[in-house]
Every structure is written in C-alpha cells, then in structure tokens.
N, C-alpha and C positions, 0 to 999 in steps of 0.2 A: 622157055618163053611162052609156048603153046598151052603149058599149063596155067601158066600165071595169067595167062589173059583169060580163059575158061574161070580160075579161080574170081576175077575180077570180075566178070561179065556174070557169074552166078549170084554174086556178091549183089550185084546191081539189081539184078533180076527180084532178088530177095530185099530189097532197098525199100525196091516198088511196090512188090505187091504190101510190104509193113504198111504203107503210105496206102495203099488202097481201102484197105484193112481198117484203119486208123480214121480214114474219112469218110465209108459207111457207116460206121457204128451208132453216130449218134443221129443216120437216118433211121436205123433200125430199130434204134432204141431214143426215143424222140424226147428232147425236155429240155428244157435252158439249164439245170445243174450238170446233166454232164455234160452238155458242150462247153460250161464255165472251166468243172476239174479238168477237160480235153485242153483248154487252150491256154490253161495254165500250165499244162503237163508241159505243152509242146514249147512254150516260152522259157520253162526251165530247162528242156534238153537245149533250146538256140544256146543259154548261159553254160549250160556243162559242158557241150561239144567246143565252146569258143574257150572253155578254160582246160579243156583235154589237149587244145592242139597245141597252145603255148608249154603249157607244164608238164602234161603227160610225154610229149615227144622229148623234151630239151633236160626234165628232172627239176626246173628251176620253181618250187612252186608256188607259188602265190595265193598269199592268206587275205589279199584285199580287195580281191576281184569284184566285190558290191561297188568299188568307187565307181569303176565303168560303169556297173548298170546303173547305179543312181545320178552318173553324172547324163547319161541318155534318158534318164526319165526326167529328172528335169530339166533336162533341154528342152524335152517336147513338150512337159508343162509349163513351161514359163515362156518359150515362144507361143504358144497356141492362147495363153489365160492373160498373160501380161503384158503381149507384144500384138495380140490378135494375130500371127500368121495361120495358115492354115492348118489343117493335119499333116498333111505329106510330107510339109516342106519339114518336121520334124525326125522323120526320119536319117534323111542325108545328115542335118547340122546336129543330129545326137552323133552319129560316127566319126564325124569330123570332131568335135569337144573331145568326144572320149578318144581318139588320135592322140589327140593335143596334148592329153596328161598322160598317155603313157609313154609319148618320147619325152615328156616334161620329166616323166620319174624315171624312166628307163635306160637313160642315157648315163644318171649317174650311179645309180646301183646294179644294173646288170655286169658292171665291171667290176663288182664285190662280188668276195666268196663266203661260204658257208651260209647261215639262213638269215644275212643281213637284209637278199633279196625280199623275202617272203616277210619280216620285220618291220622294213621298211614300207611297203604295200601295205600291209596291214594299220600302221601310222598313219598311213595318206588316208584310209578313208574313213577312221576315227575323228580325225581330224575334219574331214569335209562333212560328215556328219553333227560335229559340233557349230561349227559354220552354218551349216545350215538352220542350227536354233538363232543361234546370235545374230542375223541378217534375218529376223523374222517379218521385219517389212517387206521383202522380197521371195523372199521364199514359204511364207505361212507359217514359220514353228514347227511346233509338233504336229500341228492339224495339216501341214504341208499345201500343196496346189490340188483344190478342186474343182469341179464342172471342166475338167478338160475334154474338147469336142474328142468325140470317136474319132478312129479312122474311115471301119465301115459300121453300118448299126445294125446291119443283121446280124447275130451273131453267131449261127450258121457258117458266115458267109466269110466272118471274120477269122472264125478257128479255121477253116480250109485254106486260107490269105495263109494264116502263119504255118500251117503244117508244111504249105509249099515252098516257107523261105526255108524252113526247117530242112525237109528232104535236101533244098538246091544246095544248104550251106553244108549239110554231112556230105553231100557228094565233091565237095569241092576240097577240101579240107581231106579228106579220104584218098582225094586224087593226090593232093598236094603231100599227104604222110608217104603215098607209096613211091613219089618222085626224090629225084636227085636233093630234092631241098630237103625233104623228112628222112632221107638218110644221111645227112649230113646232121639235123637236129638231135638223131638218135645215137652217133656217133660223138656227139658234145653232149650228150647223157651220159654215154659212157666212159668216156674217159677226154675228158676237156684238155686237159692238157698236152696230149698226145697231136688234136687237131689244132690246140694253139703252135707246135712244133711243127706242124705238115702244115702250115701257112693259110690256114682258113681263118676270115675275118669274123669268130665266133660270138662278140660284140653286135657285128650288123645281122647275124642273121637270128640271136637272141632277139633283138631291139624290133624287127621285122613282123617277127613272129607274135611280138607281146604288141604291137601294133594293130596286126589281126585279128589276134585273140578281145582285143578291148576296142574295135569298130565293130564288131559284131555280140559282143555284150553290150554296148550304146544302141546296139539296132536292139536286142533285145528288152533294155530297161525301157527304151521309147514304146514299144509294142505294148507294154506292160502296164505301160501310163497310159495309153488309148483304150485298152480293155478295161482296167479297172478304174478312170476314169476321175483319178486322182493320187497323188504320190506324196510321201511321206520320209520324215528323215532315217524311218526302220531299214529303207533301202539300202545304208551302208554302214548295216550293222553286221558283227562279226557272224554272227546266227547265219544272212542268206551267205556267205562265201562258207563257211561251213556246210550250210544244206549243199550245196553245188558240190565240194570237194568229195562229201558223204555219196553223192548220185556217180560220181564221175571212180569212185573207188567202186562201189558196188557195181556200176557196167562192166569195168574192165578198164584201167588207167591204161592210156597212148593206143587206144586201139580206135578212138572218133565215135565210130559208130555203138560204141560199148556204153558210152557215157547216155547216150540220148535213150537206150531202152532203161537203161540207169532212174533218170529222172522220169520217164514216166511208169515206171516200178514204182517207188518210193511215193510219187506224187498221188496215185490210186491206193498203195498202201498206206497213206498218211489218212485219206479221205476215207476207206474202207473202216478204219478202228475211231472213227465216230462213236461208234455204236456203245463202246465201252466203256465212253466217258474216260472217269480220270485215269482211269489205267493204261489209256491209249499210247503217254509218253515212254512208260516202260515195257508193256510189247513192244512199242517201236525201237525203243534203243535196243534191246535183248535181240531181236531180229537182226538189227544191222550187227553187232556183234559176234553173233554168231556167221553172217553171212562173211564179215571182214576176218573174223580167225580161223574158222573153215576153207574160205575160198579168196586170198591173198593175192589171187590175179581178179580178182572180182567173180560177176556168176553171168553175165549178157553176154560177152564175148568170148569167154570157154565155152560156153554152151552151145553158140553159133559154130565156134571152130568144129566144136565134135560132130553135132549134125551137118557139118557144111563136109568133113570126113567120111563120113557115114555115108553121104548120098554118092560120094566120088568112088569109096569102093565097090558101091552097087551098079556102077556104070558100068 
C-alpha cells in the first residue's frame, strides 16, 4: 500500500508540473495562434479523457460520443444567442442536456450485447445532426449559431480557465479509475458475465459511468462554443468521435491520463504538417498507423509507465 501511495503521489506530482509546463509556454512563447492550437489541444483532451473513462475502463465503446459534445455546444449557443442567458449559466445546463441523452440512450442499449452499443450511439448523433439542418429556424443550418458571447475574452486567460478544468477533471477520473468503482468497471471489461453472476448491478454502473463520461463532454462542447465563438452541425459528425477515439488510442486506452497527452500530441501534430500542404493528411494517417500497429497499448502511457520505472529503480 506504501508503494501505491508513492506510485500515486509521483503520478500527481508529475500531473502538475505537465500543468505548469503547459501554462508557461505560451508566456514564453507569446502570440494568439498558439494560445488558440493550446486551448484547442486542451478542450480535446476534456473530450478524450471523458471518453477514456466510460469506454476505456468498461470496453463498451462508443462511436457517438460528438452527440454530447454537440449537444453542449449548442446548449451554450442557443441559451446565450436565442434565449440571451449569460455565459456561465451555459455551462451547468450543457451537463445537465447532455445527462439527459445519455440516460435517455443508455438505459436502453447498455443492456445490449456485442456492438449494438457503439451502433446505436453512433445513430443518435447522425441523426441529431440531421436535426439540426431541418430545425434550421432554430438552430442556423449549416451556418449553425453565431456571435456567441465568450466566457472570458482574454484568451490567455481563457486557455489557463480550461487547462485547470482539464488537470481537475483527469485528477478526478484517475482517482475514480484507481477506486473500488474502476475496478469493478475493469472487471465488467473483462469478463461481464462472470460479475453479472457475483451480483453486481453492471447496468447502473455502465449507465453511471456513460453519464460522466457525457456531462463532461457537454462541459466540453460548451467550452468549445465560447472559444470559438460559434457552432455548427460538423459537431456531430462521425470525423470528431473518430478524432477523440484516434487521441484516446494513441495516449494509451483505460489509463485517463494517456488519452489527454494523446490529444494534445496529435492536436500540435495535426497543426505542425501545415507546412506540407496537401500531403499533411497522409503523413498524418501513416503516423497514426504506424503508432497504433507498433504500439497497441498506445505510446503516452507506456512511456510514463517506463520512466515512471526507471526513476523508482534509481531510488
């Protein structure tokens, strides 16, 4: 137990100074473009981390995960553009909507087996994307909701705002994988039926979990709609639940903190092959290919493991 607490308390140690790290950089290196790819990075790990804890622990994965975050972005633009409430108050009521449709879907396919789950998600936000052209009185169309107010307008001020929800939500979720709950989720990964036989209600703590995972995708597509200051129906398309699955494979799937170095890998290496023009998309697929048939636990959290190894033998 004395180790495990040393291994956790290193862990945290090395949390923070990422976070320190992370939040000088573009003192140091000063400009509005990279504080924009910075709070983008950071808005994609909120999305990969909230899609690690549900799928990566439990196995169950989910190919729809954009509904949440489109259904938090436009929560926060349609109360802030068409209802005038404030910023803030978009927060809380993007997490509460996006609640709303995951016990709305969850309830009745988490009790299906094989990849009726991940099928069915995937439907939901096809479909709410369609919606969203056909309700174009409401929702804008294609051109979607714009002029939504900021949150904060430094943007500075704003990327620091997110990295700190970012750090608080992997620290929680980290805590929450290494507790009585995450091993119970990781023991309905592995063998579900066995835990349906030793009397665990592996429905409520599926349904729980896909709860979590999509108020904090809602917190992140609201984040998303304040920064970029306008939303669109691209939000729940299959592309960003792909990007997210692509970041959260490449950190290291079920390990939390694997996913979020994941996404902001990929998100600097997407913005890095700029330069290349149209070549950009095939270095980048070749890359990720190579990374996923090479290194099949991903490459951010074998890599933490080994150096997190390495310093414990030198002690």
């Amino acid at each position: 137990m004395r180790g495990l607490h040393q291994l956790d308390r290193s862990a945290a140690i090395a949390g923070i100074a990422a976070l320190g790290v992370l939040a000088i950089v573009p003192v140091l290196f000063p400009g509005n473009y990279l504080i924009g790819v910075l709070t983008v990075a950071a808005i994609y790990g909120i999305w990969a981390v909230s899609w690690d804890f549900m799928c990566g622990l439990t196995g169950r994965e989910n190919f729809g995960h954009a509904l949440f975050i489109g259904v938090g972005a436009y929560a926060a633009g349609f109360m802030n553009v068409q209802m005038g409430w404030g910023p803030w108050w978009s927060l809380p009521i993007a997490m509460l909507l996006s609640t709303a449709f995951a016990l709305l879907l969850g309830f009745p396919t988490l009790r299906l087996r094989g990849p009726y789950f991940a099928l069915a998600m995937l439907s939901a936000a096809v479909i709410m994307q369609r919606l969203m052209l056909i309700f174009w009185e409401y929702t804008g169309g294609e051109e979607g909701i714009q002029d939504i107010t900021p949150l904060i307008r430094n943007h500075l001020h704003y990327y620091w705002f997110v990295l700190l929800l970012l750090g608080a939500i992997t620290f929680v979720l980290s805590w929450l994988a290494r507790s009585r709950w995450g091993l119970i989720l990781r023991a309905i990964r592995g063998d579900e039926a066995t835990c349906l036989a030793a009397g665990i209600p592996i429905t409520r703590y599926k349904i729980i979990s896909l709860v979590i995972s999509a108020a904090l995708a809602g917190l992140g597509g609201a984040l998303y709609a304040h920064y970029q200051l306008q939303v669109s129906p691209q939000l729940f398309s299959i592309i960003t639940s792909i990007t997210i699955i692509t970041m959260v494979y490449v950190g290291g799937m079920g390990s939390i903190y694997g996913p979020v170095g994941g996404a902001l890998l990929l998100t600097l290496l997407t913005e890095g092959l700029r330069d290349v023009g149209e070549w950009r998309l095939m270095v980048y697929s070749v890359l990720l290919i190579l990374i996923i048939f090479f290194l099949p636990n991903g490459f951010i959290a074998p890599l933490w493991q080994r150096l997190r190894a390495t310093l414990r033998g030198g002690q």
